[in-house]
C-alpha atoms as a printed R data frame, in Angstrom:
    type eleno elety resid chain resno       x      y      z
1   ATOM     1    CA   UNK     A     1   0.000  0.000  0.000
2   ATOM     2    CA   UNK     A     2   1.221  3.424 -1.014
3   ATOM     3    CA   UNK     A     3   1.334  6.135  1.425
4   ATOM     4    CA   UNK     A     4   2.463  9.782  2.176
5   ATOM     5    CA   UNK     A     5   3.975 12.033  5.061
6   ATOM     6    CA   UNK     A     6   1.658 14.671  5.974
7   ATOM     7    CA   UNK     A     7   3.032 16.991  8.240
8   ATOM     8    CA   UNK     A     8   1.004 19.979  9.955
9   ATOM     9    CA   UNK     A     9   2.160 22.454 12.443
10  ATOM    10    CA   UNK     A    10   0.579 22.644 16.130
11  ATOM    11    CA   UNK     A    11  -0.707 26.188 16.136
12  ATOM    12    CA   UNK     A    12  -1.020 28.342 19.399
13  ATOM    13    CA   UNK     A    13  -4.299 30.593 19.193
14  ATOM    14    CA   UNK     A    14  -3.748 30.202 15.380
15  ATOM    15    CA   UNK     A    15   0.611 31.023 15.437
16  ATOM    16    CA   UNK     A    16   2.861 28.946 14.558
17  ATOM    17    CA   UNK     A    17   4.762 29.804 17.931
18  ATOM    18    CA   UNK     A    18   3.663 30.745 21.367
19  ATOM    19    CA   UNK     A    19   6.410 32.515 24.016
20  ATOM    20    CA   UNK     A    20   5.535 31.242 27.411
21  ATOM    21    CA   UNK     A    21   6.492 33.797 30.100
22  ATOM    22    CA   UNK     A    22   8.386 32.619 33.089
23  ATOM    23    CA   UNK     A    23   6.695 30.349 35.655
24  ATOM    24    CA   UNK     A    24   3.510 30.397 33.510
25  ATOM    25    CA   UNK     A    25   1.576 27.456 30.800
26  ATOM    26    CA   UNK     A    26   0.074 27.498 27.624
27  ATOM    27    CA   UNK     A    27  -2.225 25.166 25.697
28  ATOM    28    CA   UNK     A    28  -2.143 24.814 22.142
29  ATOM    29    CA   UNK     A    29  -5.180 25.124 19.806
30  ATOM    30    CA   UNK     A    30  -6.599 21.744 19.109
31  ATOM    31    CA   UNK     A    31  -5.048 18.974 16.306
32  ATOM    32    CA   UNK     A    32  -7.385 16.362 14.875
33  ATOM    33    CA   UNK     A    33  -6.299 13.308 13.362
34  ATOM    34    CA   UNK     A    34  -6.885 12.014 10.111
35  ATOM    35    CA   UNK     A    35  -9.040  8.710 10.361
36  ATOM    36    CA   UNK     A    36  -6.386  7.157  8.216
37  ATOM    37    CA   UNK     A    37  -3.316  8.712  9.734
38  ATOM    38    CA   UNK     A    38  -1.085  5.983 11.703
39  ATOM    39    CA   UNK     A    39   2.943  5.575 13.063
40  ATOM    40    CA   UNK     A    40   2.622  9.383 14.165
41  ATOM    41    CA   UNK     A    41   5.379 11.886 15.400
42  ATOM    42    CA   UNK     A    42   5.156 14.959 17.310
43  ATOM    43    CA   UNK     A    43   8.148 16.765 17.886
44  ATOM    44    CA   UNK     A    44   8.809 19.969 19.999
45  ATOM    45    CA   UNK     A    45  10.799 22.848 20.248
46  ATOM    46    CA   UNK     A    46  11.953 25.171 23.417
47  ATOM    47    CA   UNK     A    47  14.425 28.197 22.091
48  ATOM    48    CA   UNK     A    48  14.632 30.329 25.500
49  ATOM    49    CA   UNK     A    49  14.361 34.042 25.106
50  ATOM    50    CA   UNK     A    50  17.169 35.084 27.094
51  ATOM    51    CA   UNK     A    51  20.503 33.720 28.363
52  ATOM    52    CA   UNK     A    52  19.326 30.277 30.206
53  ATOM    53    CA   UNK     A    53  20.006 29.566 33.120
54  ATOM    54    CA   UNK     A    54  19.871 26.386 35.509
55  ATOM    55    CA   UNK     A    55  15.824 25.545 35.783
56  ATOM    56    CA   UNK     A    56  15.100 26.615 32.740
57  ATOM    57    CA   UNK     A    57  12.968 23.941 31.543
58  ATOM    58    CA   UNK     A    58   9.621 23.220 29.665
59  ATOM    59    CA   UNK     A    59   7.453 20.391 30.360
60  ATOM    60    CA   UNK     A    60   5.196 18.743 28.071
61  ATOM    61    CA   UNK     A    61   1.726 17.073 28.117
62  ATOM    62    CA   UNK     A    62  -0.857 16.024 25.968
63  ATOM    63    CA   UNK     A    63  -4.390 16.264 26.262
64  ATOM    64    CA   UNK     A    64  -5.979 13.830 24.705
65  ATOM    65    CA   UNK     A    65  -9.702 13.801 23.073
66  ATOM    66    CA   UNK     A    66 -11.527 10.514 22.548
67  ATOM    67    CA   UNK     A    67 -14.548 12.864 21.746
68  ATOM    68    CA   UNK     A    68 -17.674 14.084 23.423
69  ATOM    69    CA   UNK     A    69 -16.992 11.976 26.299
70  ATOM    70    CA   UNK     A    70 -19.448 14.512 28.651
71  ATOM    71    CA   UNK     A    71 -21.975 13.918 25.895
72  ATOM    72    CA   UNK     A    72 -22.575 17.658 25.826
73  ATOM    73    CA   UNK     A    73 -21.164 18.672 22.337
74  ATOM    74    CA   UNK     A    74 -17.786 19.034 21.101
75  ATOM    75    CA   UNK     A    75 -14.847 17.312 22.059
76  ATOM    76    CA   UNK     A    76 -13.624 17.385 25.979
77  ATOM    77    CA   UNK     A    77 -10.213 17.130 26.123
78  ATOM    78    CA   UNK     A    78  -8.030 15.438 29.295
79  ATOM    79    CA   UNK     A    79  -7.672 17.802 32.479
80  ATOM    80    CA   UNK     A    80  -4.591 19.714 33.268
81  ATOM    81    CA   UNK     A    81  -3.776 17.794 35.924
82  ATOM    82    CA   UNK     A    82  -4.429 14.487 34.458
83  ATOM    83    CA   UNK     A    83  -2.580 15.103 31.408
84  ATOM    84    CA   UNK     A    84   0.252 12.506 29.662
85  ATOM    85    CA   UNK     A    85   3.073 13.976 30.237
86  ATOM    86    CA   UNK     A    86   5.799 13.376 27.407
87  ATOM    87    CA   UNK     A    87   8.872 14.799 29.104
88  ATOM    88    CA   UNK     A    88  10.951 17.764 30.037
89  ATOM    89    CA   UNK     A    89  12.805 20.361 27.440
90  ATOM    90    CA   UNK     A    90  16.021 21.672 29.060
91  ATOM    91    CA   UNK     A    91  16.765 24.526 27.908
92  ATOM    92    CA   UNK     A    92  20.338 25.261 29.836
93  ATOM    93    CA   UNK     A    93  22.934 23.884 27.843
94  ATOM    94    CA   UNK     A    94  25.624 23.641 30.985
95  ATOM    95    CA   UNK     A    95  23.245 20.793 32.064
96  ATOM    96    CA   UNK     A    96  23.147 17.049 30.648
97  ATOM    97    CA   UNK     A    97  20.901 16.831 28.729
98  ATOM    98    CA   UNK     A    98  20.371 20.801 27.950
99  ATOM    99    CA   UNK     A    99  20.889 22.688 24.717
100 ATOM   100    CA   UNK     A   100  19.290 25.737 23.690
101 ATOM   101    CA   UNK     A   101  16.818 25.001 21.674
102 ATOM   102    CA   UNK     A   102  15.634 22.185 23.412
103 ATOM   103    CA   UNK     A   103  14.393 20.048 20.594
104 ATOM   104    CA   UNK     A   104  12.490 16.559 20.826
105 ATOM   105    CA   UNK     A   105  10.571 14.084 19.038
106 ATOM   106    CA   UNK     A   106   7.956 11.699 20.715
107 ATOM   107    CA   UNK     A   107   5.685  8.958 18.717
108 ATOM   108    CA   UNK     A   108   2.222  9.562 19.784
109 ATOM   109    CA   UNK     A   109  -0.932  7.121 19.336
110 ATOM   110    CA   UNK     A   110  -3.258  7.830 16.341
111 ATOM   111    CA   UNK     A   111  -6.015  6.083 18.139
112 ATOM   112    CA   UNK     A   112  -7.670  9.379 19.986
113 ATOM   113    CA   UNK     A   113  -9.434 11.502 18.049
114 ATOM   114    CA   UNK     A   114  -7.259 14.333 18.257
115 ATOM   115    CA   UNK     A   115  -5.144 16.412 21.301
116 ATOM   116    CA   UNK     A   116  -3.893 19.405 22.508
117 ATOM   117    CA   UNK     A   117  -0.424 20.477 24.297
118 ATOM   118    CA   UNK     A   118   0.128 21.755 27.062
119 ATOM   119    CA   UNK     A   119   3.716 23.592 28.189
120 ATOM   120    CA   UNK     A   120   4.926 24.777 31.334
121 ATOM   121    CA   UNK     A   121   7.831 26.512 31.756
122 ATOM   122    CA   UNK     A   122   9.415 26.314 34.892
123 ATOM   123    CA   UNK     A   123  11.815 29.101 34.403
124 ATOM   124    CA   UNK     A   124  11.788 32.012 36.920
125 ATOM   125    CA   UNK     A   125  12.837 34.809 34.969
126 ATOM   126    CA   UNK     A   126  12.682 33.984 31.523
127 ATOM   127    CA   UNK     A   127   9.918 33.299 28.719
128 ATOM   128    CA   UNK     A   128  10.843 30.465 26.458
129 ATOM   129    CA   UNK     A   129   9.344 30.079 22.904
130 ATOM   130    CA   UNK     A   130   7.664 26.546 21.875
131 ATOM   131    CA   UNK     A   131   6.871 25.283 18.575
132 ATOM   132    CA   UNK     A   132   5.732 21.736 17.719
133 ATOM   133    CA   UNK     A   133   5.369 20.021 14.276
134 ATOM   134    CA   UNK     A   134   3.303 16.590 13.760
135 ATOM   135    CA   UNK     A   135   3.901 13.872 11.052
136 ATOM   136    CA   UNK     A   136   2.111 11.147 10.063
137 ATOM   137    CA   UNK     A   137   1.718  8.630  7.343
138 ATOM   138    CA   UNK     A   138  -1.464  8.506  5.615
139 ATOM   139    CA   UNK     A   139  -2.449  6.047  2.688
140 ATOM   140    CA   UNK     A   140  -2.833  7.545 -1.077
């Protein structure tokens, strides 16, 4: 069977990028699988926006969507708190493992309707940028 990589970028209240500022979160906007996608990648990006620094870290969850599991319309999406979490971006390159960007690919199931990410940076004085890409092969 023939099939093709479709890639699409996670988008952040509809930018391609979102800065985080220090000690805060953000959640992306939602991504929705393709029926037919499978063997899917998601990787992620942390460039800080100043000189890092020890603690300068992002972590990373998904929140995953099965549906309208509330049955009240729409899709309802994992909690917060509940959340997968994928792993940690270190941003300080002094540390092992730490570069700046912070750059890492996870595969992610295909089997959930769709997700959204959610990033916390744990920096206390600096904002750190995230981007995130997703891949997937999808039959012809």
């Amino acid at each position: 069977m023939a099939s093709s990589r479709v890639e699409t970028q996670v988008l952040w209240a509809t930018a391609s990028s979102k800065s985080i500022s220090s000690a805060s979160n953000a959640t992306s906007d939602a991504h929705t699988f393709n029926a037919e996608d499978w063997d899917v990648a998601l990787q992620v990006n942390a460039d800080n926006d100043g000189t890092a620094a020890t603690g300068d870290t992002v972590d990373v969850y998904v929140l995953w969507t099965t549906g309208d599991v509330l049955t009240g319309g729409g899709s309802d999406y994992d909690t917060v708190e509940h959340a997968h979490k994928l792993g940690r971006l270190n941003t300080y390159a002094a540390e092992t493992p730490g570069e700046d960007p912070a750059c890492r690919t996870w595969f992610v199931p295909s089997a959930a309707l769709g997700f959204k990410l959610h990033c916390v940076n744990n920096s206390a004085g600096r904002a750190i940028t995230v981007k995130a890409r997703v891949s997937a092969h999808r039959p012809q």
